[in-house]
C-alpha positions in Angstrom: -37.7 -52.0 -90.5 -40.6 -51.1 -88.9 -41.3 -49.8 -85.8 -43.3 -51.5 -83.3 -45.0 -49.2 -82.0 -45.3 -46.4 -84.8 -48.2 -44.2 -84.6 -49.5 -45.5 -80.9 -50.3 -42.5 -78.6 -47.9 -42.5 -75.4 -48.2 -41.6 -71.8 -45.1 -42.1 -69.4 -45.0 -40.6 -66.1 -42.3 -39.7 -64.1 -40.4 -39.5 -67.4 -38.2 -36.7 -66.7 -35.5 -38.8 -65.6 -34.3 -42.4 -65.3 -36.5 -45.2 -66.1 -38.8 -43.1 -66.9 -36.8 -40.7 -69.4 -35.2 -44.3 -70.9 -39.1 -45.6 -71.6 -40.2 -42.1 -73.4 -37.2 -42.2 -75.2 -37.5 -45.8 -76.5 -41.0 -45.5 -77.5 -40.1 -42.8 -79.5 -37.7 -44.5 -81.2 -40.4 -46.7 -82.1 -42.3 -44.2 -83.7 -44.9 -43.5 -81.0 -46.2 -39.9 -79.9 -45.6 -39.5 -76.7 -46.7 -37.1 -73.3 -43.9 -36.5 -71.6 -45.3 -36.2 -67.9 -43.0 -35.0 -65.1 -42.8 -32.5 -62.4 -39.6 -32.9 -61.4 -39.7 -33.2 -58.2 -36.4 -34.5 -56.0 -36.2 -38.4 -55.0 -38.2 -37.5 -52.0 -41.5 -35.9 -53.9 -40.3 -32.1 -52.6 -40.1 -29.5 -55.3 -40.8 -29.2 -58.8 -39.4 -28.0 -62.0 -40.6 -28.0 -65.6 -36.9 -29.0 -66.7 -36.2 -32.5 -66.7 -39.6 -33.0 -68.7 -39.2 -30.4 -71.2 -35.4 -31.8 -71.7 -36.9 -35.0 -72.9 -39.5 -33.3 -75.2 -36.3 -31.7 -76.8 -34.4 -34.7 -77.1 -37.2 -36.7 -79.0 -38.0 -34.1 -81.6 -34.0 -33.6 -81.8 -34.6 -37.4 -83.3 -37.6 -36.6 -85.7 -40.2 -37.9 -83.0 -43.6 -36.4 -81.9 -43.5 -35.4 -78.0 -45.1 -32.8 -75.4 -44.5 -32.4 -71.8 -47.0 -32.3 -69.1 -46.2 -31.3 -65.3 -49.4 -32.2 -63.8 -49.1 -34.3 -60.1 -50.1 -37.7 -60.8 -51.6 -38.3 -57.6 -53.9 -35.8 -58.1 -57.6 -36.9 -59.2 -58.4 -33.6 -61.7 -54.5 -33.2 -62.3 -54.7 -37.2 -63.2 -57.6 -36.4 -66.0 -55.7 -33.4 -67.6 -52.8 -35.7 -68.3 -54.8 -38.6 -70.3 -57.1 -35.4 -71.6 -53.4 -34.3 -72.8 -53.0 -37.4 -74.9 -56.4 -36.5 -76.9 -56.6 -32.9 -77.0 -52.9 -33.1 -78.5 -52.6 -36.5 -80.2 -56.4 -37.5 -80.5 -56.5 -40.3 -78.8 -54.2 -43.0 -75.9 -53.4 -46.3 -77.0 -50.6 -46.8 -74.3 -50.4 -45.9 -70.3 -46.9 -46.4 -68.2 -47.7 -45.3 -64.7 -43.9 -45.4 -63.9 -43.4 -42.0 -61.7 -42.6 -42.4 -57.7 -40.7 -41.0 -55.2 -38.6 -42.5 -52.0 -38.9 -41.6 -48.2 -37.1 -45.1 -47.0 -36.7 -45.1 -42.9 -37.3 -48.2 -40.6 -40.8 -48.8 -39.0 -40.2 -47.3 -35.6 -38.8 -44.8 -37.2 -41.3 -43.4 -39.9 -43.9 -41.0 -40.1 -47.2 -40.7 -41.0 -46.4 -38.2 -43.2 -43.7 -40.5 -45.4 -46.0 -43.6 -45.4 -48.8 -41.3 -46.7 -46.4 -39.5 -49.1 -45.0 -42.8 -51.1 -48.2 -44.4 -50.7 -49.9 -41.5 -52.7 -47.7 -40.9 -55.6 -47.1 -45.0 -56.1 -50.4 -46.7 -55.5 -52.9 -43.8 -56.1 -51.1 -41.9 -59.0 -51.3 -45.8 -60.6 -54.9 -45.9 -59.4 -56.1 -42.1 -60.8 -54.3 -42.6 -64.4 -55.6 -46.3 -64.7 -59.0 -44.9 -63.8 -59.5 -42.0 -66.3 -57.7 -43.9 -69.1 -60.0 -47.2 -68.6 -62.9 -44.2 -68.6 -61.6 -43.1 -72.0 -61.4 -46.6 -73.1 -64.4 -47.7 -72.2 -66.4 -45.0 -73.6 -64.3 -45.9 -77.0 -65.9 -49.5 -76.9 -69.2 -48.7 -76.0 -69.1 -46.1 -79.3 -68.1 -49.1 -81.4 -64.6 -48.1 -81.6 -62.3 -51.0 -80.4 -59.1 -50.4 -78.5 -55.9 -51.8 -78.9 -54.8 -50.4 -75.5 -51.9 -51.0 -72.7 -51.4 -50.2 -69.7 -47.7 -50.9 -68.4 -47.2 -50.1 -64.6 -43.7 -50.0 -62.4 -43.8 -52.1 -59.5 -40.6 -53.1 -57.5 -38.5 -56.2 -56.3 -38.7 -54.7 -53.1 -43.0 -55.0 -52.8 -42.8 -58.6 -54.6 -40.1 -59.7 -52.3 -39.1 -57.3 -49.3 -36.2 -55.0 -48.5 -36.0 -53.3 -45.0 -36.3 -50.1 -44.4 -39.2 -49.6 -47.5 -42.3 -50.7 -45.9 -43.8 -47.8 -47.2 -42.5 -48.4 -51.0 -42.2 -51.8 -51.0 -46.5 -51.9 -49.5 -47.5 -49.5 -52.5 -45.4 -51.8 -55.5 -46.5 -55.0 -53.7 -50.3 -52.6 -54.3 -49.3 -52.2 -57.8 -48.5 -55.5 -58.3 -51.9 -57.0 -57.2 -53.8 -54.0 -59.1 -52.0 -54.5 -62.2 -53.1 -58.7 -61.9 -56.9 -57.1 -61.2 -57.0 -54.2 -63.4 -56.3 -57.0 -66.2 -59.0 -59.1 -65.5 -61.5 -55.5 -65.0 -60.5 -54.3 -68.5 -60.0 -57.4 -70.7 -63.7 -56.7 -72.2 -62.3 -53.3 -73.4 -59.3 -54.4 -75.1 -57.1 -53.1 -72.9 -54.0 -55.2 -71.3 -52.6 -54.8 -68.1 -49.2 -55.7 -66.9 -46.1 -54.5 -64.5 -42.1 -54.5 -64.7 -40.4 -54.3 -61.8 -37.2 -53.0 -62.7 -33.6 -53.2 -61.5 -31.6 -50.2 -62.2 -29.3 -47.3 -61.0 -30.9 -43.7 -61.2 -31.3 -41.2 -58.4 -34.1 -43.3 -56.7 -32.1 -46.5 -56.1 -28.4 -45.3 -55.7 -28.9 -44.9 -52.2 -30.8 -48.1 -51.6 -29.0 -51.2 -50.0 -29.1 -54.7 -50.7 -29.6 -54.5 -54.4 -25.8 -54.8 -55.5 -25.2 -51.5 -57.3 -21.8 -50.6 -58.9 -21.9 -47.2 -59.5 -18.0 -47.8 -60.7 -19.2 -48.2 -64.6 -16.5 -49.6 -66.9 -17.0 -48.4 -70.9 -16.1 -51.5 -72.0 -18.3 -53.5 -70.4 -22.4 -54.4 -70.3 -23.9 -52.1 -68.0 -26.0 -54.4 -66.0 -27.9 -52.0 -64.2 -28.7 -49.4 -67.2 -32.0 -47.7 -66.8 -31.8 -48.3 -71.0 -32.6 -52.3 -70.3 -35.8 -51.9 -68.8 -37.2 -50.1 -71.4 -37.5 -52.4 -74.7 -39.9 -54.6 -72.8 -41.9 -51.8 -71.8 -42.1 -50.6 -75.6 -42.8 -54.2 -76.6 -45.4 -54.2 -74.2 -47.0 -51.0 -75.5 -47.3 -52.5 -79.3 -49.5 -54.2 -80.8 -47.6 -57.5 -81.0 -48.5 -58.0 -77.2 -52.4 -58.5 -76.8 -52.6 -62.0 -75.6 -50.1 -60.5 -72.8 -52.3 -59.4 -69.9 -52.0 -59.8 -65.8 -48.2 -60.7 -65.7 -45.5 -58.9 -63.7 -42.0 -59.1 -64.8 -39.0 -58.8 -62.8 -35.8 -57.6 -65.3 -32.2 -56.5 -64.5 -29.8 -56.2 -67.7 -30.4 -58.7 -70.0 -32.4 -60.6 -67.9 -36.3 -61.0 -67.5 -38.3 -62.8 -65.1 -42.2 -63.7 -65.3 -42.9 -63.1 -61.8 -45.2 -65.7 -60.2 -47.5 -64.7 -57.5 -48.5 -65.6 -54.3 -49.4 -69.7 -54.6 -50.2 -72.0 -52.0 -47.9 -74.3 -50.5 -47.8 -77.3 -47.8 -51.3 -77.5 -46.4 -53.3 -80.1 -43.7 -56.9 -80.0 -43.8 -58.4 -81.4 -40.3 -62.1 -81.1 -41.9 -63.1 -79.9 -38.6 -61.9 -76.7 -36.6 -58.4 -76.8 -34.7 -58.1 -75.8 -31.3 -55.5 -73.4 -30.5 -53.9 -75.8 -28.4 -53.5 -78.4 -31.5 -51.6 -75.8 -33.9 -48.5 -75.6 -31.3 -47.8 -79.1 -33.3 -49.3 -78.5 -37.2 -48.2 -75.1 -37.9 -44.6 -75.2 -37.4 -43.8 -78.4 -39.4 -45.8 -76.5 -42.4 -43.6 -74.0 -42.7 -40.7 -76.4 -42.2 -42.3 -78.1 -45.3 -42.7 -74.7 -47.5 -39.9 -73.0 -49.9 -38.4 -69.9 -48.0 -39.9 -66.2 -49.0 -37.4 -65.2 -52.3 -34.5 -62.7 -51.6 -33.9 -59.6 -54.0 -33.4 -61.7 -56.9 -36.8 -63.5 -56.3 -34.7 -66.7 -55.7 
């Protein structure tokens, strides 16, 4: 049989453990060459160690696959560059992207810091942001040399930005980013051949284990489908990264186990159109029989 993505030239961040490890892995298994980026940091960004990356590199050659390991910070504008320069100094080239590395610092409102908003807001939105920007540079240049690309980019955005969990302003602000940049980003890089799209994915690793509200078992019984696997995220992310997706581009998926979602965005609902300004005084009476009249925001699930 052949594999779907054999031969494409692979970038996963934050793929030292996890999600992350699970999507370098698969795409491997589908024949692609992949950079194996991670600095293995702990959950909360602090630290690093080549490990966890290097682990992985071991485990796809182990299989017959082609992978190195990078440890730059994706956040980081030059340290952003090296990694997609990684991709073609060792590969020659990128066909795929999956901005998938992040880090937690949950607390409530009152309670937070500048210094954790900033934190998770750097790694999530502008490590998504830096990557996206030199690979659409590298793409673009492709196209205007007369070399079409084939190209994805696959980003990680979370049920908690497209639907709210407390106590992750901070997280659930830069995936509800991601989200919106991936829709954008799509329509941007269309006239390069490039795709755009986001998973938000349920799953039990180190980053969610201590999260509430999203119904973890860590109790795992052998016999039975492991619901929250980091290994089911992954085969839409390699499906996403072949060829056999190009007319996918701008869509967010929401998938736990065996079960995906096309996540729809922000639409509007019940509306009233005066066709001259309201007073203040008048919306006391319009504004609370609207939202009487619209679908209540989604829970976890996004029902």
């Amino acid at each position: 049989m052949t594999k779907i993505c054999d031969g494409r030239i692979v970038i996963v961040t934050g793929a030292g453990r996890g999600i992350g490890k699970s999507h370098a892995l698969e795409f491997a298994r589908q024949g692609a060459k992949v950079i194996v980026n991670d600095i293995g940091a702990e959950v909360d960004g602090t630290g690093s160690s080549a490990g966890p990356a290097g682990q992985v590199v071991d485990e796809i050659r182990a299989m017959g696959g082609q992978a190195v390991a990078n440890g730059d910070d994706v956040a980081d504008w030059e340290g952003a560059q090296r990694i997609i320069n990684s991709a073609i100094s060792t590969f020659g080239g990128l066909d795929v992207l999956v901005n998938n590395a992040g880090i937690l610092r949950d607390r409530m409102i009152v309670n937070m810091t500048d210094a954790e908003w900033d934190a998770v807001i750097r790694v999530h939105l502008r490590g998504t942001f830096a990557l996206t920007h030199w690979a659409a540079t590298f793409w673009r240049e492709n196209a205007k040399a007369g070399h079409p690309n084939d190209a994805r980019i696959i980003n990680t955005s979370s049920a908690s930005g497209l639907y709210g969990n407390v106590g992750q302003t901070n997280y659930g602000a830069a995936k509800a980013g991601i989200a919106s940049f991936s829709v954008i980003a799509a329509m941007e890089l269309a006239r390069y051949g490039v795709t755009v799209n986001a998973i938000a994915p349920a799953a039990l690793t180190r980053m969610t284990e201590s999260v509430a509200n999203l119904g973890f078992n860590p109790e795992k019984d052998p016999n039975k489908f492991d619901v929250f696997a980091p290994e089911n995220i992954s085969p839409l992310a390699a499906w996403l990264g072949s060829t056999f997706s190009r007319d996918i581009t701008g869509r967010v998926f929401h998938v736990v186990g065996g079960k995906i979602d096309v996540v729809e965005g922000w639409h509007a609902g019940p509306s009233i159109d005066k066709g001259e300004r309201w007073t203040t005084e008048e919306l006391g009476g319009v504004i609370p029989d609207l939202v009487a009249k619209a679908r209540p925001n989604a829970d976890m699930s996004g029902r």
